[in-house]
C-alpha positions in Angstrom: 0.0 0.0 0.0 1.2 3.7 -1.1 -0.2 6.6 0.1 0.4 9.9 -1.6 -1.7 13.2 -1.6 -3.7 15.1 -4.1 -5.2 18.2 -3.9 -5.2 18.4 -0.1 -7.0 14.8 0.0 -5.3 11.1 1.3 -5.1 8.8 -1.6 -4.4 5.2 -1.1 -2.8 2.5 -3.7 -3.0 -0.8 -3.1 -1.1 -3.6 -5.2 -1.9 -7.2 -6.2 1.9 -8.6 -5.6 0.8 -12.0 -4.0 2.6 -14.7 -5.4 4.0 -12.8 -8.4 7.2 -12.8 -6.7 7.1 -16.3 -7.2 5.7 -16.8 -10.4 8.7 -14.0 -11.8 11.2 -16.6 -10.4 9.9 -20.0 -12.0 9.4 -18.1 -15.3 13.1 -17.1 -15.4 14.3 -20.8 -14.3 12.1 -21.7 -17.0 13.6 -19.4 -19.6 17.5 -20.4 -18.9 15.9 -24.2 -18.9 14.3 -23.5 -22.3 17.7 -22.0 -24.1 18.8 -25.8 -23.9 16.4 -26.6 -26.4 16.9 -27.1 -29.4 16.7 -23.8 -31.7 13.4 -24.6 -33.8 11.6 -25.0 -29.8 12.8 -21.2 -29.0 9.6 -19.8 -29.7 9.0 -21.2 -25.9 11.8 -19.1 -25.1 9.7 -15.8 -26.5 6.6 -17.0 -24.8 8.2 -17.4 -21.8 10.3 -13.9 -21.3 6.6 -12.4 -22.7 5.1 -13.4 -19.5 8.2 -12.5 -17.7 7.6 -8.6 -18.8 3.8 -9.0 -17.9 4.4 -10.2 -14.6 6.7 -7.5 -13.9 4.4 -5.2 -15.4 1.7 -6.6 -13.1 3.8 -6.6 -9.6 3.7 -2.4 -10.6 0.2 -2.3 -10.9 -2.2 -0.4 -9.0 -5.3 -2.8 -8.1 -7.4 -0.7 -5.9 -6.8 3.0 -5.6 -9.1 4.8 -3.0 -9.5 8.5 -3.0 -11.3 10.9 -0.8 -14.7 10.2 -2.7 -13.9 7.3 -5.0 -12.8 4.0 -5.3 -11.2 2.5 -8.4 -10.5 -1.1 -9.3 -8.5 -2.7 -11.8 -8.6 -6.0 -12.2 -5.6 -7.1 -15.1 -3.4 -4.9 -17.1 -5.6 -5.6 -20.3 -8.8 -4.8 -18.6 -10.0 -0.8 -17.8 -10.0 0.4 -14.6 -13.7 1.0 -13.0 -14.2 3.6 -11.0 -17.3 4.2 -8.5 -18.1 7.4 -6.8 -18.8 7.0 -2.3 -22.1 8.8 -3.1 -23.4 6.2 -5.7 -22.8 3.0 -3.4 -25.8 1.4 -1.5 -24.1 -1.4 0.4 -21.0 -3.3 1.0 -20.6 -6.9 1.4 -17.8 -8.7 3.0 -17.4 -12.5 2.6 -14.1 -14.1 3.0 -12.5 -14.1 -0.2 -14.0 -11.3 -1.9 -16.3 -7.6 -0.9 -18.8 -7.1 -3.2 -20.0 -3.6 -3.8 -23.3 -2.5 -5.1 -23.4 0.8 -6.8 -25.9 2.8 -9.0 -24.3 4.3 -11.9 -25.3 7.9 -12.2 -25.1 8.6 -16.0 -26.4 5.4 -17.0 -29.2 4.5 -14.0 -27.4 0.6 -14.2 -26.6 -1.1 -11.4 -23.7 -3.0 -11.2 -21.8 -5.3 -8.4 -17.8 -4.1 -8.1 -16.2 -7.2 -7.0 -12.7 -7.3 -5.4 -10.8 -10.4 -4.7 -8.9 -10.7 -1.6 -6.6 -13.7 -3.0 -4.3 -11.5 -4.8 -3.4 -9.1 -2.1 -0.8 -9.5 0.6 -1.9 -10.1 4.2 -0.4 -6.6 5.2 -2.0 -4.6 2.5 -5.5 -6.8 3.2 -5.8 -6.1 6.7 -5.2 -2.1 5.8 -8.1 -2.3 2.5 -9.8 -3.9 5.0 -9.9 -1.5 7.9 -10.1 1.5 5.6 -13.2 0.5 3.8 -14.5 -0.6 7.2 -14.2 2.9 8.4 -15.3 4.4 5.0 -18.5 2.5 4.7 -19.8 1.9 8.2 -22.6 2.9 7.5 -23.5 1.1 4.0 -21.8 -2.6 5.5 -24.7 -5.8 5.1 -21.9 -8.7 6.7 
């Protein structure tokens, strides 16, 4: 978790680095394990230093950004972010793997579910998501 100010107002970034770590190690014991292939089986090789750069790409990634009126989510690097206003959220619901938050779109009158996985965030950064959007929605929380 980062936070950084903006206009007078506490922003918080929150990154999805659980187990990419991990995964950025086995791809480039992979990679030196795939140069002893033959040359005609490098396209492995390419495949393999591909995911390399979107891992790393992916362990800089902000997944949940929460400002002073406004949460944003991004999900994958391919993916736009979402982003849902404090005012247009009716209630918050907290399971163990995931929150699900239902908003009403504004613009569009649509009401959509914003659904964040817990899985992919460190236990440090969880229990601080956690405790922030505790204290931001008291009063919208269902369980």
């Amino acid at each position: 978790m980062k936070k950084y100010r903006v206009n007078n107002s506490m922003c918080l970034k929150f990154y999805a680095r659980r187990l990419i770590k991990l995964k950025i190690i086995i791809l480039i014991i992979t990679s030196f394990l795939l140069l002893t292939l033959p040359q005609t089986l490098h396209i492995y090789l390419g495949i393999s230093l591909t995911s390399i750069i979107f891992s790393i790409l992916q362990y800089y990634m902000i997944y949940i950004e929460i400002g002073a009126d406004y949460i944003t989510l991004r999900t994958t690097l391919l993916e736009s972010q979402i982003s849902v206003l404090f005012d247009e959220i009716k209630f918050v619901k907290y399971e163990c793997k995931k929150i699900q938050i239902s908003y009403c779109n504004r613009m569009t009158n649509e009401e959509s579910i914003l659904k964040i996985n817990l899985n992919v965030l460190e236990n440090s950064p969880k229990k601080e998501l956690l405790d922030t959007l505790y204290t931001i929605f008291i009063n919208k929380k269902i369980t």
